[in-house]
C-alpha positions, 0 to 999 in steps of 0.5 A, spaced: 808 651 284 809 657 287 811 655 293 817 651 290 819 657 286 819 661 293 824 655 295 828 655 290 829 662 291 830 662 298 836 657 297 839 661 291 839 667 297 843 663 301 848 661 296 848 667 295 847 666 287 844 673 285 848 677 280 852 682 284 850 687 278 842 685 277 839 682 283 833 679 279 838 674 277 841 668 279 847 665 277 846 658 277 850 654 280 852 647 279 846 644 282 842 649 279 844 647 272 842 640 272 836 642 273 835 648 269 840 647 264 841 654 264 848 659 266 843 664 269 835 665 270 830 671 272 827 670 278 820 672 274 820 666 270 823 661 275 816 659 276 816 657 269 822 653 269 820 649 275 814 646 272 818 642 267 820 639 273 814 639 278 808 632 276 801 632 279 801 626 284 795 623 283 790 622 288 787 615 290 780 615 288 775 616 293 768 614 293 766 621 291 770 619 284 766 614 283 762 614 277 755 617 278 748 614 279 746 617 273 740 620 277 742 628 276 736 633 273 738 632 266 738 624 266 731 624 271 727 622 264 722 627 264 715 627 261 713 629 254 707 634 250 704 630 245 706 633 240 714 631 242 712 626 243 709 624 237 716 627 233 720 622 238 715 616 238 716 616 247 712 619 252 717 620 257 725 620 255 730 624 259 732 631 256 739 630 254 735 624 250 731 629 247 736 633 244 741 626 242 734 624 238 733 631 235 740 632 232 738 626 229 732 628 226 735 634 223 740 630 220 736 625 218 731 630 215 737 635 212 733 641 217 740 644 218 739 651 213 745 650 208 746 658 209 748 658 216 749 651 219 747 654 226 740 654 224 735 649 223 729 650 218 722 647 221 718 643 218 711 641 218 711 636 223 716 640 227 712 647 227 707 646 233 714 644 237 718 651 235 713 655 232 718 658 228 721 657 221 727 657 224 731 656 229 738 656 232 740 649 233 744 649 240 738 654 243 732 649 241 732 647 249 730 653 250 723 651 245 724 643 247 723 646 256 716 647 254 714 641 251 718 637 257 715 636 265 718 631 271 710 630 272 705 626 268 699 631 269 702 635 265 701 633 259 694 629 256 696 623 252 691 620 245 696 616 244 701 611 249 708 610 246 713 605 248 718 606 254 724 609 252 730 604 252 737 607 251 741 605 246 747 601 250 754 600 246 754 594 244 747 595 241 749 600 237 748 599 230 746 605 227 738 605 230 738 612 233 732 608 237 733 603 244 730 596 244 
């Protein structure tokens, strides 16, 4: 943007356009007031005036700006502590899933406190998960990160719970569940 605005400048310079009284002016000659639309301008703000002229040119799309493969660390799935899991119904689920599932519970549950919708308030079931009564909703990763692994053998299972599918649009029908 500047470098049009320095040209542009540089051609009022040639014309000699600036005001003879105040050089901070330029007085617009006709071709500058068919592009500006203006007597004269402050070459301050004649980047300013530029941009209504100036469109990004798009670039052609690249292999890098295609769409991911979705295996970045927060679509890796992770393993859950049985006592996640048992809350969520999934042995492994990856973590932005987690949170998506939470959200839902809390809404599910009427967990939001109605004081401070910022926070949530625990229950029973929750508790071994977040040993708080309360806790703010979007610092509850900081809780969830130590009930998630990416290795098996972290955690000890009674019980082994279905694979978690995710949910696609055409299968959303209102289930917070894939399958």
């Amino acid at each position: 943007m500047s470098e049009v605005s320095l040209r542009l400048h540089q051609e009022a310079l040639t014309r000699q356009l600036h005001e003879s009284s105040d050089k901070m002016y330029i007085v617009c000659d006709d071709d500058f007031k068919a592009v500006f639309g203006l007597e004269r301008i402050r070459v301050s703000t004649l980047t300013n005036h530029c941009k209504k002229h100036i469109f990004k040119i798009e670039k052609e799309k690249v292999e890098s700006d295609k769409k991911r493969s979705g295996n970045s660390m927060y679509s890796k799935k992770l393993w859950l502590s049985p006592e996640l899991a048992e809350i969520l119904g999934y042995n492994h689920m990856p973590r932005h899933a987690v949170v998506k599932e939470m959200w839902a519970i809390i809404k599910a549950r009427g967990l939001q406190d109605p004081k401070n919708k910022k926070f949530m308030l625990v229950d029973d079931q929750l508790m071994p998960v977040f040993k708080q009564k309360r806790v703010q909703t979007f610092g509850m990763l900081k809780y969830l990160k130590n009930h998630m692994a990416p290795d098996e053998d972290e955690f000890e299972y009674s019980v082994n719970y279905p694979e978690y599918l995710p949910v696609t649009k055409d299968e959303a029908n209102g289930t917070t569940h894939g399958s």
